[in-house]
Every structure is written in C-alpha cells, then in structure tokens.
C-alpha positions in Angstrom: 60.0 120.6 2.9 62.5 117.5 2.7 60.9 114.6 0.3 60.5 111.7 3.0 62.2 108.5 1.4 59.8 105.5 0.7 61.8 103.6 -1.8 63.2 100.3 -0.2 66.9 98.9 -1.3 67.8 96.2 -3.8 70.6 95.1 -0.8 70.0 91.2 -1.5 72.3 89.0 -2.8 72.4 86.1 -5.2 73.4 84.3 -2.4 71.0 85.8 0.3 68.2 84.6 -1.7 69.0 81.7 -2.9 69.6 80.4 0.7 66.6 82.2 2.1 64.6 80.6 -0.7 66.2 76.8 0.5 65.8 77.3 3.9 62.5 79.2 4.4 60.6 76.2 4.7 62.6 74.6 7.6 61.4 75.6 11.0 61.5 74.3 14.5 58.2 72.8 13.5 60.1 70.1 11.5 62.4 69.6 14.3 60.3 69.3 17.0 56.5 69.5 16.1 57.0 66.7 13.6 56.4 64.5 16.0 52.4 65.3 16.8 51.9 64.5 13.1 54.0 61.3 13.1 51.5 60.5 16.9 48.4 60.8 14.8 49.1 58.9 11.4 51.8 56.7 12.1 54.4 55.7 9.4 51.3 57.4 7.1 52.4 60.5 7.8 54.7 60.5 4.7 51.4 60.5 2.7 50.0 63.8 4.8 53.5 65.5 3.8 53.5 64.7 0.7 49.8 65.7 0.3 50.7 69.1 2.2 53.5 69.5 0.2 52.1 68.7 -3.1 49.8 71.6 -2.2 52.4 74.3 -1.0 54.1 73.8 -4.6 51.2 74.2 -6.2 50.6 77.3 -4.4 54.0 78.7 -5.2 54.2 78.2 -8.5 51.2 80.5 -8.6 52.8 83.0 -6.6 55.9 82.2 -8.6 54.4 83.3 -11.8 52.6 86.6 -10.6 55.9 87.3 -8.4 57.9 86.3 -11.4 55.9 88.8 -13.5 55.2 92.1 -11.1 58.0 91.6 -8.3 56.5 93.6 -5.2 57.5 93.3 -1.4 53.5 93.1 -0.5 53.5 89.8 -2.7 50.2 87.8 -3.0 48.4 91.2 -0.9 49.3 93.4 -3.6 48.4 90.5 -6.6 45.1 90.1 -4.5 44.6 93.6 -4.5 45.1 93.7 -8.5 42.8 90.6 -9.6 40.0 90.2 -6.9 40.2 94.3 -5.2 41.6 96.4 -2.8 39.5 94.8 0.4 41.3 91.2 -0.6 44.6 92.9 -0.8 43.9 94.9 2.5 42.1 91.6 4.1 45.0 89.1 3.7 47.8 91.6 4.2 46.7 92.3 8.1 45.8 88.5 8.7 49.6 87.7 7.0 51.0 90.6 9.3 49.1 89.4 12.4 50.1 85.8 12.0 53.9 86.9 11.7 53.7 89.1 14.2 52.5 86.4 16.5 55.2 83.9 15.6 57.3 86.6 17.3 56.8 85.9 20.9 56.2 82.1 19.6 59.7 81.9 18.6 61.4 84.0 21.4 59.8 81.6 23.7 61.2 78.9 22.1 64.5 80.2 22.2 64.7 81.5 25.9 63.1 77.8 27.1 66.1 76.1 25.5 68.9 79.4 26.7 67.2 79.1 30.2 67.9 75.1 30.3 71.5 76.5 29.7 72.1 79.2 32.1 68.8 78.9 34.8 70.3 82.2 36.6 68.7 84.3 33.5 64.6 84.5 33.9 62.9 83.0 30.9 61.0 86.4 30.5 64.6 88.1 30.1 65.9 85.4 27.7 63.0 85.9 25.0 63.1 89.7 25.4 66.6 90.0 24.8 66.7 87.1 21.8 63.7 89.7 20.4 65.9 92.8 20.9 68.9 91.5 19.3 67.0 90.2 15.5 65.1 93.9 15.8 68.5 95.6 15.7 69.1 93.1 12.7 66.5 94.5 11.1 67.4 98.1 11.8 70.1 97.7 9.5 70.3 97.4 5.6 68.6 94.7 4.3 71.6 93.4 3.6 72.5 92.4 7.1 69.0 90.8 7.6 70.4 88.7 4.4 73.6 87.6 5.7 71.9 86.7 9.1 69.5 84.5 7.3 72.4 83.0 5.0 74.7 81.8 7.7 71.1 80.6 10.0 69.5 79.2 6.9 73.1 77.1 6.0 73.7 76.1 9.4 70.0 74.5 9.1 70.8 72.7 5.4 74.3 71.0 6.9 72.2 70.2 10.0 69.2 68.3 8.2 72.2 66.7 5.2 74.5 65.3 8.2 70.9 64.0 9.9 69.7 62.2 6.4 73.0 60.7 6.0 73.6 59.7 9.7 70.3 57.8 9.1 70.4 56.0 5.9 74.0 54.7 7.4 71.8 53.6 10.4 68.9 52.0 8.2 71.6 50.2 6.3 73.2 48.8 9.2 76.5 50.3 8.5 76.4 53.4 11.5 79.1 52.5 14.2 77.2 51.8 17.3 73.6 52.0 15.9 71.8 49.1 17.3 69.0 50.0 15.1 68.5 49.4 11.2 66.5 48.4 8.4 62.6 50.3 7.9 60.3 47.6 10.1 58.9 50.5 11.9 56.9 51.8 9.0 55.0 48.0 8.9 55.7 46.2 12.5 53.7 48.7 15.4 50.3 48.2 13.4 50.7 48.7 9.6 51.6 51.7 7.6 47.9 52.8 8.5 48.0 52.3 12.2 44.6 54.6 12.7 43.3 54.7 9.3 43.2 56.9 6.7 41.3 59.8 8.7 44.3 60.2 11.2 46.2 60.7 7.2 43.8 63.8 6.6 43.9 65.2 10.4 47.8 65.3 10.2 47.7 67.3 6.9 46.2 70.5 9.1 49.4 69.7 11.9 52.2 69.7 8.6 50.3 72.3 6.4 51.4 74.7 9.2 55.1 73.6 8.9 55.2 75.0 5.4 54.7 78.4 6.5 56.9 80.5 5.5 57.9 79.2 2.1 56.6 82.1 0.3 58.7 84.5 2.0 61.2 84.4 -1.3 58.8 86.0 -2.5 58.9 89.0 -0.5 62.1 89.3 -0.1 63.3 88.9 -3.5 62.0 92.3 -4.0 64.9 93.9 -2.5 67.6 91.9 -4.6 68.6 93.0 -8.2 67.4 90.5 -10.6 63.6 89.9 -8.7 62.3 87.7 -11.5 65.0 86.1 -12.0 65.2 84.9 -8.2 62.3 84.1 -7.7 62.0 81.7 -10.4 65.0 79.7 -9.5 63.2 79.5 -6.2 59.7 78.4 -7.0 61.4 75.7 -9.4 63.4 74.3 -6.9 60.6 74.1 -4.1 59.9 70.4 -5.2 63.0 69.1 -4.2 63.5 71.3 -0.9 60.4 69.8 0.5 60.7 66.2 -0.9 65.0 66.3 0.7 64.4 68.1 3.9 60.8 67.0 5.1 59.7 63.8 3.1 63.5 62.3 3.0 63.9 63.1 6.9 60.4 62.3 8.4 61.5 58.8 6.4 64.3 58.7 8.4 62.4 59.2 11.8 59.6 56.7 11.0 61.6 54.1 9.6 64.2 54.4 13.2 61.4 55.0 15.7 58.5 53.1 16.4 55.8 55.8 15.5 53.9 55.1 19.1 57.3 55.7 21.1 56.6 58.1 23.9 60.1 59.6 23.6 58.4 61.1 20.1 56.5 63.3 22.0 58.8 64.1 24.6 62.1 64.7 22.8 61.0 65.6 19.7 61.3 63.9 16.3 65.1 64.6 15.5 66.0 63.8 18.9 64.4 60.5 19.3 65.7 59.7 16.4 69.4 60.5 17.0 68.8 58.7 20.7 67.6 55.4 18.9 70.7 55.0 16.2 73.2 55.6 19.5 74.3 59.2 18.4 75.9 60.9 21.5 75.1 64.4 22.6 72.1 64.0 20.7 70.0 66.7 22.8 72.7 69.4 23.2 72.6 68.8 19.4 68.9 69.2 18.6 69.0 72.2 20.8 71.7 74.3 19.1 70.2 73.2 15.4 66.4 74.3 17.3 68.0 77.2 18.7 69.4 78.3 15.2 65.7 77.7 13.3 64.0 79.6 16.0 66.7 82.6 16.0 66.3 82.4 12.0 61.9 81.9 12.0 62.2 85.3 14.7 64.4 87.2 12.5 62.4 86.3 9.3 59.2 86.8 11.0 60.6 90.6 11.5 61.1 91.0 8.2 58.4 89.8 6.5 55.8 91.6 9.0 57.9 95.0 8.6 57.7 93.9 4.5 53.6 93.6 4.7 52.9 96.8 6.3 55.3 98.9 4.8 53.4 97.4 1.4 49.9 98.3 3.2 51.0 101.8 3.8 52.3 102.3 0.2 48.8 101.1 -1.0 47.2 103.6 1.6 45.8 100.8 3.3 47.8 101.4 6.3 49.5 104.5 8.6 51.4 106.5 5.9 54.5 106.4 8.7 55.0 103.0 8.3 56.1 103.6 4.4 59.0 105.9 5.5 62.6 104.3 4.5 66.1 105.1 5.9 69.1 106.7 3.5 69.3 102.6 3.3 66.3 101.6 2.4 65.4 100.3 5.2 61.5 100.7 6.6 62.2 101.5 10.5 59.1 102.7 11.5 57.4 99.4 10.0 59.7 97.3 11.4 59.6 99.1 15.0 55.6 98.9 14.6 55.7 95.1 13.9 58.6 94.6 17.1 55.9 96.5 19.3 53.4 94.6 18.7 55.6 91.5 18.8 57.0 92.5 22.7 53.8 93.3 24.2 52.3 89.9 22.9 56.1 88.0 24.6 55.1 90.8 27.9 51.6 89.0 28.0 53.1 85.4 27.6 54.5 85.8 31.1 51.7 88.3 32.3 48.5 87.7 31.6 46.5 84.4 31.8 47.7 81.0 29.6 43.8 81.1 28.3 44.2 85.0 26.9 47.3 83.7 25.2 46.4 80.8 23.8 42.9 82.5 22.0 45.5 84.8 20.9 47.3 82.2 19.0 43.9 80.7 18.1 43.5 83.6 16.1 46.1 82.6 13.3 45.2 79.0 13.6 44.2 79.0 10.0 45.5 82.2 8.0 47.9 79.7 6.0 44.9 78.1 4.2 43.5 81.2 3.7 46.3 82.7 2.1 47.0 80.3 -0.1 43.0 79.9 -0.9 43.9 84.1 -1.9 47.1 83.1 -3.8 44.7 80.2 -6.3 41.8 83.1 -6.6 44.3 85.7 -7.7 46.2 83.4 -9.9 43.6 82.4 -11.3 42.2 86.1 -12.3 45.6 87.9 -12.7 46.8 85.4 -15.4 44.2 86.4 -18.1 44.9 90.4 -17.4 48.5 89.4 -17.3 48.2 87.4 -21.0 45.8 90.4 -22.1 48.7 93.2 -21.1 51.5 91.3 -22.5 53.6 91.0 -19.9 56.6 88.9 -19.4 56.0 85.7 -17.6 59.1 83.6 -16.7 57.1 81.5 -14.5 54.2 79.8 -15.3 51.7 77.7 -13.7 51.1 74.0 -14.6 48.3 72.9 -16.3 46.3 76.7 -15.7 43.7 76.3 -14.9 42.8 72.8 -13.8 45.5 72.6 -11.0 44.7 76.2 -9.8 40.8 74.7 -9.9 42.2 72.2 -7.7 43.8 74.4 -5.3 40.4 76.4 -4.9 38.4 73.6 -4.0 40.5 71.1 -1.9 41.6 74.7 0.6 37.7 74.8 1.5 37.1 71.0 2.0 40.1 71.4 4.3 38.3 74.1 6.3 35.2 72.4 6.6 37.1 69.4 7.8 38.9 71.6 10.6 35.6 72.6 11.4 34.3 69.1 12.1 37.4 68.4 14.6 37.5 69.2 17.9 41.0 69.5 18.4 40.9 72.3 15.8 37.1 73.9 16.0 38.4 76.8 18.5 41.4 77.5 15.9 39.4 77.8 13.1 36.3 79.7 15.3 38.9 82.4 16.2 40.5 82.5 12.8 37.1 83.0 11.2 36.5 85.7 13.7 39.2 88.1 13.4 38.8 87.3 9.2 35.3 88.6 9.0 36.3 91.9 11.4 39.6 92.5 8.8 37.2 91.7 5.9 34.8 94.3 7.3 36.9 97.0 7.9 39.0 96.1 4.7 35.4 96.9 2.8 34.5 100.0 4.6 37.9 101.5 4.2 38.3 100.6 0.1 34.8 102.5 -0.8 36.0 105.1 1.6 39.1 104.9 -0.6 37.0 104.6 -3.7 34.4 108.1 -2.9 37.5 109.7 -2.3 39.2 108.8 -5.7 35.7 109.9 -7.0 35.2 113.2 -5.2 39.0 114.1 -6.4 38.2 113.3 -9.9 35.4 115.4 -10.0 37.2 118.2 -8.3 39.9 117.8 -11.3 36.9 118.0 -13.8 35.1 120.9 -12.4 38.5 122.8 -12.4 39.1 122.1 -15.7 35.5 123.6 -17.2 36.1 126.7 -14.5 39.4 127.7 -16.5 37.3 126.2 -19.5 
C-alpha cells in the first residue's frame, strides 16, 4: 500500500513572507469600515487604534516567540495544545477555522457588489461565486503560487496606502494642487478631540480590534518558507511600525481632512471621503480597485489559512485524517476543498436563505479575535517556562515576561464584559459564547477519548511485552 503524503512544502519566499507579513494587517476594513469607528469617537479614534494596536503587538510578540521557537502551520492551536492541552488546542483551532471560513462569503460579497457596479449584466450571486472559484484554484497550486498572489495583492495595497499618506500630508500642508482643504482643525473644530467622551473611545476599540485580524497569519505561513524562525522574527519586530504607518498615520490623515460627523464617512467610506474632500479626481473608481484588491487578497488569504488550521487539526488527530493528505507539492487539497465547501455554501445562503439566518451566522465569529489572542497570552505565558526548562532556542522574546503578558490576560476579559454590557454588540458576543462552549465541549469529550485510547494502547504494549516475557 502507497504511503499517502502529509508533509507540506517549504515553497515560500523571502519575499512572499516578508510582504505577506507587511500586508496581512491591511484589509477592506481599513478602507471602508474605518469609518464606523471614526462615527463613534470622533478625532479620538486615533487613541482606540492605538490602544487596539498596542494590544495586537503585544499579542504577536507572544506568538512571535513560541512561533520563533517551534515553527508549525497550526500556530497558537498547536502552542495551545502544548502549554494549556489538547481541548485548548482543538477549541481555538475550529473557532479560528470557522471565523476564516466565514470571511469567505464576507469577502466574495464584497468583491461581486463593487464588479456588479461595473458590469450590472452579471448577477451578484455569479460575481462572488466565480471571484471564490478563481483564489480556490490559487490554492490548488504550490504554495508558492498562493505566495506570489499575495505578493503582488499585498504590494499593490502598500503603494496604495504610501501614495494616500503622501497625497494627504501635501493636502494638510496646503501644498496639494487643487485641494481646497488643509491644515488638522477637524480633530478640534466639530466638538473637541472627545466629541462623545471617552466611552465612545472604548466602544470603538471592539469596531478596530477586528481590523487587526489577520496579522498573525505570518505566522502560519511562515511554516512553509525555508528559514521559519528567521521570518517570523523579522515580522513580529516590524509589526509596530506596519500598524503605527498604515492605520495610525492614515486614520490621521482622514480625521484631520474630514469632519468626523460628515455623512459622506459613512456613505463612501473613509478613503473615499477623504480623497473627495482634498479635490482628488476619480477618487471612487480609485477606492474601488485598491477595495477590490484587499478583498481578492483577505479571500485568498482566508483560503489559506483555514486550509492551514485543519490540515494542522488533522495532523494532531483532532480532525478527519483526509484533510492531512498533501499533493507531490505539498500542497493540502482535501483541506483546502473542505474549507472552499464550506465557504460556497455559506456565499449560496447569502443570496438564499433569510438576511436574519445570515447575519446570526456571522454573529457567531463576532468575538473569536479576543479569544484567540486571550489563548495566545495563556499559552505564552505557560509555554515560556517549559521552553526555558528544554533549552530551546528562542530568537524572539517577549517584553517584560510576564507583566505585559499579565496585562494581556486581564484587559482581553474586561473587553468581553464590556461587549457584553453593549447592545450593539450583546448578540455578537451571545452567539460567540455559544458556538465556544459547544467546540469547548466536544474539544473535551474528544481529548479524553483521545487520552483512554493512548492508555488502552499503552497497556496493550505492556501486556505484550510480559506475554513474550
């Protein structure tokens, strides 16, 4: 009987990860959704970002230094499954899989609203399946395809957001041709920096924590490059300045241009209205090609990294064993055709089945970021000491351990309860909560399954070894 191939590739270049690693935390979100956190703090909204982001970096140089140490495509799932046990590891690897594989149809539909806008003769529906279709066969291929994808998406994104920052502090000084706008009076003149107090500063931390999703993909996919550690510590050093240049420096730009209670915020978009206000022609044919581009590359990422997750869950035995099979390149089909399926019935029932059904759908990932990165400071914070005990190498480590990891562990939970006491986000969190406590569950039962099994076999061994005894 043939030996079925498991092994994935090491098809990443320097250059694959290094741009997947800059541009992983730019998404539409920043684009477009930027501008319901700029609605509800005003010109304050710098402080939630930098709050938010303050917090992601924290959270990646913890992932950074168990990544750093024992590279693995199942990342902080296989670290939780090491420091806290297998239920963790099995726990946050289906909630991570399930909140990627919803960001498929999320994405697709994205993409086919602004291709329909374009060419109306092609049904929405047919738009998002074929934009879905096209990143699968992507996918399908060497890793290394998925990498050059992501390069040429990811540096079409960093020119975009560069030409954007510098079209803008041109316009704030008052030297951008045709700009009637300039100067930062926004952030003070439509009711103070604080315009609804620092409470609306704390709500729009849940709206931009969500932007930042997708940051620890590096992780993952450095993996499949040659030099793992290596990678992956270039990229959780330089996460600092990717999210102080591309959100704090641009979200500047926007709240210093547009008054923060403009109404074309919320129905252009952030980038848009800001391109409108300094006199930039074209400026929505623009937004929508650098939009279509995030969305193509979020889709095409979200592939990956859900076909990554459960071809790690399968390795662990913690999901089907098919899913762990790899082509002659390395590549794990069935895992990636598992997570498309799922992903196309979920665009099919977009268009089929009621918005409500949908929308408590999406409810259901409403807050799995917070709860992976609560799993990333519990691990860290257990996996250093067996790490320091074992000897291993550590090229990345985390700051001030383990006060800042303390931190991590306590604000993540304050933030929770906070969601909780929100209406706007009660449901989120409800559904969340839900669908955690039934993956939790089954995530016990099937580790002391796992763990009688483990314990019959070993007695087995033993009882054949005194029989030839």
């Amino acid at each position: 009987m043939a030996e079925v191939d498991t092994a994935l590739s090491s098809g990443l270049k320097n250059r694959h990860v290094t741009m997947i690693s800059i541009a992983g935390v730019i998404g539409a979100g920043l684009f477009v959704g930027s501008s319901a956190a700029i609605a509800t703090a005003g010109p304050a909204v710098l402080i939630s970002y930098a709050f938010a982001g303050l917090l992601v970096v924290l959270v990646m140089r913890m992932l950074g230094e168990m990544a750093a140490a024992q590279p693995d495509s199942g990342s902080f799932s296989t670290y939780a499954d090491r420091a806290i046990g297998r239920w963790a590891g099995f726990s946050v690897g289906w909630l991570y899989w399930w909140f990627w594989v919803l960001v498929i149809p999320l994405e697709a539909t994205a993409a086919a609203t602004i291709l329909n806008s374009w060419i109306p003769a092609v049904a929405q529906w047919v738009w998002a399946l074929a934009i879905t279709l096209a990143l699968t066969a992507t996918n399908l291929f060497n890793v290394a395809k998925y990498g050059e994808f992501e390069f040429w998406f990811a540096l079409l994104k960093v020119v975009a957001i560069i030409a954007f920052i510098a079209i803008g502090v041109l316009a704030v000084l008052g030297l951008l041709p045709g700009s009637d706008v300039s100067g930062a009076s926004r952030l003070f003149d439509q009711g103070g920096f604080l315009p609804n107090g620092i409470g609306a500063v704390v709500a729009a931390v849940l709206t931009t924590m969500f932007s930042f999703m997708g940051t620890e993909i590096v992780t993952i996919a450095a993996a499949e490059s040659e030099k793992p550690a290596e990678q992956i510590g270039r990229a959780t050093r330089s996460v600092i300045w990717r999210i102080s240049v591309f959100y704090l420096a641009s979200i500047l730009i926007v709240v210093a241009l547009v008054p923060w209670n403009s109404p074309a915020l919320a129905e252009a978009g952030s980038y848009q209205a800001a391109l409108e206000v300094m006199g930039v022609p074209g400026a929505k044919a623009i937004v929508d090609v650098v939009v279509l581009v995030a969305v193509a590359s979020c889709l095409n990422s979200a592939l990956y990294t859900a076909s990554r997750m459960i071809y790690s869950l399968g390795r662990r035995g913690q999901a089907p064993s098919a899913v762990m099979r790899t082509t002659a390149d390395g590549v794990p089909r069935v895992a990636v055709l598992a997570s498309t399926a799922v992903g196309f019935l979920v665009v099919i029932a977009n268009y089929l089945v009621p918005e409500a059904v949908f929308t408590t759908l999406l409810a259901t990932s409403g807050a799995i970021a917070l709860l992976v990165y609560l799993v990333v400071a519990v691990s860290q914070l257990r996996l250093r000491a067996k790490l320091e005990q074992e000897g291993a190498a550590m090229p990345v480590r985390m700051w001030a351990y383990p006060w800042l990891t303390w931190a991590v562990v306590i604000v993540i939970p304050v933030m929770l309860i906070y969601m909780a006491t929100r209406e706007s986000s009660r449901f989120d969190l409800a559904m969340t909560a839900l669908i955690a406590v039934v993956v939790v569950v089954v995530g016990v039962v099937t580790s002391r399954r796992g763990e009688r099994s483990a314990d019959l076999h070993l007695d087995d061994t033993r009882a054949d070894r005194s029989d030839r005894v």
